[in-house]
N, C-alpha and C positions, 0 to 999 in steps of 0.2 A: 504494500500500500504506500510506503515512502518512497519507495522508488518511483512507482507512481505518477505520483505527487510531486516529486524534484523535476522529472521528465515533462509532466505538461508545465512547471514553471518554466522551467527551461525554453521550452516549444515557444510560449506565451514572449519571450524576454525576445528570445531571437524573430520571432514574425513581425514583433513592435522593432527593431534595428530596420530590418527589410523594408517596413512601410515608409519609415524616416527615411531611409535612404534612398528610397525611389521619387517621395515628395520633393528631396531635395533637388534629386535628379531632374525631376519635372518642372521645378523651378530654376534651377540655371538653365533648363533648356529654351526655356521661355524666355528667361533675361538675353541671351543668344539671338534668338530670333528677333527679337526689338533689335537690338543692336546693328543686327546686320540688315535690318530692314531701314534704318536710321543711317548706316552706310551708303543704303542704295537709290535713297532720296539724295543726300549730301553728292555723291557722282551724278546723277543727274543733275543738280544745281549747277556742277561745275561744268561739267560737258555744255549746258547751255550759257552758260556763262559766255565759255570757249568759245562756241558757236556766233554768240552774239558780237563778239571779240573781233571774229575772223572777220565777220562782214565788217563790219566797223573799218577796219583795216580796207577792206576792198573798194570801200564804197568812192573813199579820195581818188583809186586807181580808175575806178569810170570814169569817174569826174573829168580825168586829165585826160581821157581819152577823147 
């Protein structure tokens, strides 16, 4: 009966480790994905930036043509 008893505590301790650990998991994986989605707004700001840049740049070369 103690044996038991020590074994489902046991079961009990280590399933509670398991569940933290996958929450935590599920949580940086989400902090992750914000991040890189936050990247991939920030790249496109730039790319158009660029873009806007380049014309910029080109627009005097018409001119003078």
């Amino acid at each position: 009966m103690f044996r038991l008893s020590v074994f489902s505590l046991t079961v009990l301790v280590l399933a509670g480790c398991g569940a933290e650990t996958a929450t935590t998991a599920a949580t940086v994986g989400a902090a992750k994905k914000q991040e890189i989605e936050q990247g991939k707004q920030t790249m496109e700001q730039v790319q158009q930036k660029v873009g806007e840049s380049l014309q910029q740049m080109q627009s005097p070369a018409r001119a003078a043509d």
